[in-house]
N, C-alpha and C positions, 0 to 999 in steps of 0.2 A: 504494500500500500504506500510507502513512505517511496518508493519511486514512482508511482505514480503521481505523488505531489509533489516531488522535485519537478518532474514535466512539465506540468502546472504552473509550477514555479519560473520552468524556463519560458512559457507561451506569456504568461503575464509580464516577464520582463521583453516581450515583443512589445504589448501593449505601453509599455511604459518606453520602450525606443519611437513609436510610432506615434504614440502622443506628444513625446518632445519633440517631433519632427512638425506635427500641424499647431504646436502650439508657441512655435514662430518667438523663440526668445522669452518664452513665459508672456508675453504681450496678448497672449489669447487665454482669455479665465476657466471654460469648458474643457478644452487640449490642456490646459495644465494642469485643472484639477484631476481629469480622468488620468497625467500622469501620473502624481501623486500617489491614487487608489493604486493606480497598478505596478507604484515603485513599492508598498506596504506591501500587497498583498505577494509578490514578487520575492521579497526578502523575507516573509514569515512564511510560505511553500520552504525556504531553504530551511529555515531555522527548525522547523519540524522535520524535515528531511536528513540533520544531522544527529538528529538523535540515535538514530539504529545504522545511517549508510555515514562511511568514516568522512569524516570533514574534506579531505583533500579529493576523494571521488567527487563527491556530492557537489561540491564545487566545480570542478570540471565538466560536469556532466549540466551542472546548473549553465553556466556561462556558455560551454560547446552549444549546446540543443540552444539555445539564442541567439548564438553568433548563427549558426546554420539557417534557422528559419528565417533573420532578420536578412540575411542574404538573400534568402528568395522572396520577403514580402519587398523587399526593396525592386529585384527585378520585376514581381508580378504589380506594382501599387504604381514605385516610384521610377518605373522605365529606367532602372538599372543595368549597364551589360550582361549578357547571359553568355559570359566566352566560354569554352572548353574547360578552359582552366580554372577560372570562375567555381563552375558545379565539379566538379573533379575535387576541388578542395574541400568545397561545401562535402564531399560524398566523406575526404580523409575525415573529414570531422567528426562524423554522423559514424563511419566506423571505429574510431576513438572512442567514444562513447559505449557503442556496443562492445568495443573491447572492455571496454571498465566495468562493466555490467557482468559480463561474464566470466568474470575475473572471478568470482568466489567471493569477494569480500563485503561480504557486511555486517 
């Protein structure tokens, strides 16, 4: 269960990249509060997620799965490049991740 709200945890740290992006320098009050919500709720997924998965995974796997998805809402939102190398990176990421997972350690 506690990786499944580390996930959580990564998707809402999307929300919380994607709201500083429309909320234009904090100068938009909506875009900054919804970032807020989902810088909180973003950092308590991890902080529960540390409890049973060891800190330095949980973290990895927290940041990786954000960095990876923010990658692709950038190219499917923000008409982002989609190079080769681009998603090939995004993929090392995403299997980083599953390495970590499968590692045995929690």
């Amino acid at each position: 269960m506690d990786w499944i709200i580390l996930l959580i945890g990564s998707v809402c740290e999307v929300g919380w990249l994607v709201g500083m992006k429309y909320a234009d320098g904090f100068t938009r009050f909506w875009p900054s509060a919804i970032m807020v919500f989902f810088m909180i709720a973003s950092i308590g997924c991890l902080g529960v997620a540390v409890k049973t998965i060891p800190a330095g995974t949980a973290y990895a796997v927290w940041t990786g799965g954000s960095i990876a998805a923010v990658a692709i809402v950038g190219v499917l939102l923000f008409h982002e490049p989609a190079t080769p190398l681009r998603l090939a990176s995004v993929l090392l990421i995403v299997a980083g991740m599953v390495g970590l997972r499968l590692s045995g350690v929690e």
